[in-house]
Structures are given as C-alpha cells and as structure tokens.
N, C-alpha and C positions, 0 to 999 in steps of 0.2 A: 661806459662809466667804469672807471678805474677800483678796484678791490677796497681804497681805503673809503673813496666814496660810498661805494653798498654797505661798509660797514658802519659808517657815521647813519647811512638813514636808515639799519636794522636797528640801530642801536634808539634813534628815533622812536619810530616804529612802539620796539618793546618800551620806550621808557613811556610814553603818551597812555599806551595801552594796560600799561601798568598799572600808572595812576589814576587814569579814568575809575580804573576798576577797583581800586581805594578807596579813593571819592564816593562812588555808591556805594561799596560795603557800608563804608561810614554812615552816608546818608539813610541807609538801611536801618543802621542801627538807632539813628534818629526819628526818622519820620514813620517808622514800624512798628518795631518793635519797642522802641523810643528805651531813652539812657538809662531809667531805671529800671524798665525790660530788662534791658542788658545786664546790670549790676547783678541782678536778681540770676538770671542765666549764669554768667559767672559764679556768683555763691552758689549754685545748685550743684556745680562742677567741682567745691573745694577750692576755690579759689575766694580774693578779697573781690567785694562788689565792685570796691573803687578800683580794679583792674578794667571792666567794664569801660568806667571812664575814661579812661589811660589809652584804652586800646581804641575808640572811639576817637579821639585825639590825633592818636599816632598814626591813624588810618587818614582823617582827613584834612593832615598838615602834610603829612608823607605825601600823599595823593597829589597834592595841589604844588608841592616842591619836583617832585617829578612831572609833572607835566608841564613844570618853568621851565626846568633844567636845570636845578639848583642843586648844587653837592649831591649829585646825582648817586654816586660810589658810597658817600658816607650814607645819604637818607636809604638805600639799599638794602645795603648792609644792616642799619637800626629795624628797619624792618623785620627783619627777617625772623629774630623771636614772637614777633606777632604771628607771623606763617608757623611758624614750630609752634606753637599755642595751639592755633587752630587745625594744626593737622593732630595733637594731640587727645586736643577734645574730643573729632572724631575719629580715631581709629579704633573704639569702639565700634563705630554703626556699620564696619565693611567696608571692602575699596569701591564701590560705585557711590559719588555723591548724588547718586538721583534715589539711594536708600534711603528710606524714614531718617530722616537728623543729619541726612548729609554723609559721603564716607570720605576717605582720608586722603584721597588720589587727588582731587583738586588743590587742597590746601598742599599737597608736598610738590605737586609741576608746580605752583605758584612760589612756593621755597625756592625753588630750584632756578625758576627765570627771575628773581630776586639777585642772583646769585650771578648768574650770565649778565645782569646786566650792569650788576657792579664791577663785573671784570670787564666791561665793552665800553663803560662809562656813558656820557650825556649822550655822544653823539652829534649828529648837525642841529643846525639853528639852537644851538644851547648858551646861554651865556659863559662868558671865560672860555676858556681852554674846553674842546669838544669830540679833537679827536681821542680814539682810541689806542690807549696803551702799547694794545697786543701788536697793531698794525705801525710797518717803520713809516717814520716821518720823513718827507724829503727837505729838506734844509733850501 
C-alpha cells in the first residue's frame, strides 16, 4: 500500500472515530444528563444555559457530518471551540480525566486530533475531493 493510500485511511480512521465519539457525547448529554441537565451544567459554570443547547447541537450534527465525510476540514475546525470549552471547564479538576469531574487531558488530545484531522482532511470513501492536502497527487 502506497503512502497516500495509508494516509487517506488514517485520515478515515480518525474522521469516523471522531465523530462516533461526538455522537455519544451528544447522545450523553441527551439521554443522561438530558438538555436541561446540560443548560443548568453550563450556567453553574458562568456561562448561558442556551450554550448547553448549542453545544449539544454542534456535537451531534458535527458527529454525524464526519462520519459522512462532509466538509470534513471546515466541520473540524468549527469544532474545535467546543473542545477548547470543554477542556476549559476542566482544567480545574487536574490532568487525569478519571479525577472527580473529569481532568483536562482528554478534552485538549481531543483539540488536538480535531486539528490533525482538519489538516489530513476526509480521507478515503469520503464524498468529493478526499485526498490529502499534505500528500502530492499524481496527475
């Protein structure tokens, strides 16, 4: 398997896993904690409830757009204030998120492959355009 190949299904890979893990956040904050859990979580933080909403939203349209492979680079990137949020929230509770309320080390690697995978783009089996930027194209 040729270089650009492995990097269309890393790019795979991270973009599926990504949004899978979106999807449940969201769903989380549905079926759990449920929306005005969340609103309510949020204002305890200083922040607006209706963020809650927002981010609930943007977790499980993001989610479900990466795992299409839909504007892969742009939904990414939009994310990525959601991860700067929530690593905010906890950097508070310590860098182990297995401490009481979560600590900040997951939410900032989750920044971070956010970030990796807007510069790798969709990847294979994506609709449109799928390879990668970084990698040359043979004509």
């Amino acid at each position: 398997m040729n270089q650009a190949r492995l990097t269309d299904c890393a790019a795979l890979l991270l973009r599926v896993s990504l949004g899978t893990m979106f999807v449940a956040h969201a769903l989380l904050k549905y079926f759990v904690f449920t929306l005005p859990g969340t609103a309510q979580f949020f204002a305890s933080l200083g922040l607006p409830g209706a963020l809650g909403y927002v981010t609930f939203a943007a977790e499980l349209v993001g989610g479900i757009l990466l795992i299409a492979g839909v504007k892969v680079r742009a939904v990414s990137l939009a994310l990525v204030p959601v991860l700067l949020g929530a690593t905010w929230a906890h950097a508070g509770n310590g860098w182990v998120f297995s401490a009481p309320n979560g600590g900040w080390e997951y939410p900032a690697f989750w920044t971070l492959t956010l970030v990796v995978q807007a510069l790798l783009g969709a990847g294979a089996f994506a609709p449109g355009p799928a390879r990668s930027a970084l990698v040359p194209q043979r004509a």
